[in-house]
N, C-alpha and C positions, 0 to 999 in steps of 0.2 A: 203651710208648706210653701218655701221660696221657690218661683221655679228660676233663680238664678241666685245659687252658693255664691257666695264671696267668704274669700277665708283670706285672714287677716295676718301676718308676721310683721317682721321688723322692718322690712323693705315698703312695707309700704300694701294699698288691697291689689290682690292677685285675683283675677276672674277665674272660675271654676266652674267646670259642667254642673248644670241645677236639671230640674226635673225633666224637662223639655230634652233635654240633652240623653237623660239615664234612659228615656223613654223612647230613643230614636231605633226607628223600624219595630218598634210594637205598640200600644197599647196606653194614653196616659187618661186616666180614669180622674174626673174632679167630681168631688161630689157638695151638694149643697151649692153649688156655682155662684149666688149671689154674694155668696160671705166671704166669697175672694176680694181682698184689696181691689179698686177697680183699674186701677194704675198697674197692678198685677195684671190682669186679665188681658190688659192693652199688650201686655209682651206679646201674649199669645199669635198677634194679628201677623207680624213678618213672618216669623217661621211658619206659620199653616200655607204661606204663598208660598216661601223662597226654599223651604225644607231645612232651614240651616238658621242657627242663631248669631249674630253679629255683632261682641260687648267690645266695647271702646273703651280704653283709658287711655290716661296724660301719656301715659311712656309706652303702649301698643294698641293692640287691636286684633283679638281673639275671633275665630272662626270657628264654633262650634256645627256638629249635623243633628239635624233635628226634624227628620221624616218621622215622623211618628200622627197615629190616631186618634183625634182626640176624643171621648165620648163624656158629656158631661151630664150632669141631672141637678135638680132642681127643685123646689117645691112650688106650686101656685100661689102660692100666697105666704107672708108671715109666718104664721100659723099652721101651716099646712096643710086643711083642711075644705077648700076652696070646691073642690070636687065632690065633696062625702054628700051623700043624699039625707046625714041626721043635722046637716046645718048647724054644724058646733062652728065652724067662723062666724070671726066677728070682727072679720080686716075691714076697714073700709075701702070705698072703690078707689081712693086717693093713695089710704097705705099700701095696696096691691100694686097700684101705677109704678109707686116709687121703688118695690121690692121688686118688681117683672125691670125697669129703668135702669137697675144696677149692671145689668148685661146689654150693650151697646149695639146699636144697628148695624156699624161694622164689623162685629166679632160675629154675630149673627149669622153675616152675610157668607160668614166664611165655615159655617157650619151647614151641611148638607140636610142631612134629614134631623125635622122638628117632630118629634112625636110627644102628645099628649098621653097620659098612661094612667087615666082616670082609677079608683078602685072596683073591685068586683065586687056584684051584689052576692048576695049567698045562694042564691040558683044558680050564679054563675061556679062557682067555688063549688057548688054538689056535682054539676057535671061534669061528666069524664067523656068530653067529646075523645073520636081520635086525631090524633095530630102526629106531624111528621117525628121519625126518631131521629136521633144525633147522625147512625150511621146514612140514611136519606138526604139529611138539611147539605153532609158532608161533600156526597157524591155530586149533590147541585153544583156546590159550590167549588167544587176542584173540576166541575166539567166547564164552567161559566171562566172558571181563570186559565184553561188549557186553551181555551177558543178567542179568548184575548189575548195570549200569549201567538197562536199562530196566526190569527189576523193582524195583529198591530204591531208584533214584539214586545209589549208593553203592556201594563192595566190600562186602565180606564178612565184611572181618576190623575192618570199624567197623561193623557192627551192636551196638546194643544188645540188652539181655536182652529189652525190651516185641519189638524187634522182628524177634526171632530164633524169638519164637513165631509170629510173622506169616508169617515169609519162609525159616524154614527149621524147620516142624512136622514131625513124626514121625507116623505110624501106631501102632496098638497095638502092632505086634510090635517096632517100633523102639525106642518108649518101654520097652516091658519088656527088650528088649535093654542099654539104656541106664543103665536103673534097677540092674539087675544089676553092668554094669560100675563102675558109681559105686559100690557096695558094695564090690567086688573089689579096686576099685584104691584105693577110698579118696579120690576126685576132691573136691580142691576145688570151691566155684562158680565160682571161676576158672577154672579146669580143663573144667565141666562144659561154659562156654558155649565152650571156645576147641573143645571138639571138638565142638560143632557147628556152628560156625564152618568150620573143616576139613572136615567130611565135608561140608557145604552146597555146598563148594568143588569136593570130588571129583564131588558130584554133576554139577555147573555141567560140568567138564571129560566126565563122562558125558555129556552132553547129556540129564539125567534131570533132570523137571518134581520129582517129588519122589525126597525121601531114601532110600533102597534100604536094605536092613539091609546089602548089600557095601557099600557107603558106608560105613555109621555102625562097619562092624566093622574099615577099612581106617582112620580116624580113631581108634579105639579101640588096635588096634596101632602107632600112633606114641605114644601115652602109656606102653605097655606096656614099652616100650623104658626108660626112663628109669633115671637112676643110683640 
């Protein structure tokens, strides 16, 4: 899947909305991510910043919008099997290096939450815990974006830096929470403001006026995760 069409005539290549573009203000789903061209994947890095794609030719210069979500997946390994508790891989640590290496520390960096999504045992799979239903998850989540909407005018994840100290400050013990994990992990600024971005979020879905350190440390282990 190209995420940028070129469609060919007589004049000469004409740039056309590709995937990034179809996908703007909803939803662009990759799956298997490593088995993207990697040069492909590199497109991805300006638009997740700038929300818009920018294709350049000899005779113009295309401005495409490209707000869109991205959500990708993945396997651990080659093989896929990296997780399974019957130890059917047989990657080595070197083939897994280079198949996790296909996906770049700056595309990475620009992706919020890393979750791991190991298999379930079969006690896991017989239980019928309860969990929230669609109409509950819904209510969270349309009270969490009404409360962003009248505090900031905006989401959350288009706060700037001036105003992520405004609308979503820490406490002492948060900040030093924070400070620490930026050491640990090694957080870009990129990095630093998308998790508080995230946790500002988790808070919102708490129905918590401010930041918690469960916030800020549940925001912290989605970076933690990372390849």
């Amino acid at each position: 899947m190209p995420l940028l069409s070129i469609a060919v005539n007589d004049r000469g290549s004409h740039p056309k909305p590709g995937e990034i573009t179809l996908a703007h203000l909803g939803v662009l789903f990759l799956d298997e991510l490593p088995e993207f061209d990697r040069k492909v994947l590199e497109v991805l890095r300006q638009p997740l910043e700038s929300k818009e794609i920018v294709i350049s030719r000899a005779s113009r210069q295309m401005t495409y919008p490209a707000n869109f979500q991205l959500i990708a997946a993945m396997n651990p390994c080659p093989c896929g099997y990296a997780f399974n508790q019957d130890q059917r891989c047989q990657c080595s640590t070197e083939a897994i290096k280079r198949y996790q290496n296909r996906i770049s520390g700056p595309l990475l960096d620009r992706i919020d939450l890393h979750i791991d999504v190991p298999p379930l045992t079969v006690h896991e799979l017989q239980e019928h815990a309860p969990a929230e239903n669609s109409d509950q998850v819904r209510h969270r989540v349309t009270q969490a974006y009404e409360q962003q909407i009248q505090r900031q005018n905006c989401l959350n994840h288009a706060l700037n830096p001036q105003q992520l100290e405004q609308f979503a400050g820490l406490n002492e013990q948060t900040k030093k929470m924070l400070e620490l994990a930026q050491q640990r992990l090694n957080l870009s600024a990129r990095a630093y403001h998308r998790v508080l971005r995230v946790a500002r979020t988790i808070a919102d879905l708490a129905n918590s006026v401010e930041i918690q350190t469960g916030h800020l440390s549940e925001a912290l282990s989605y970076r933690q995760q990372s390849l």
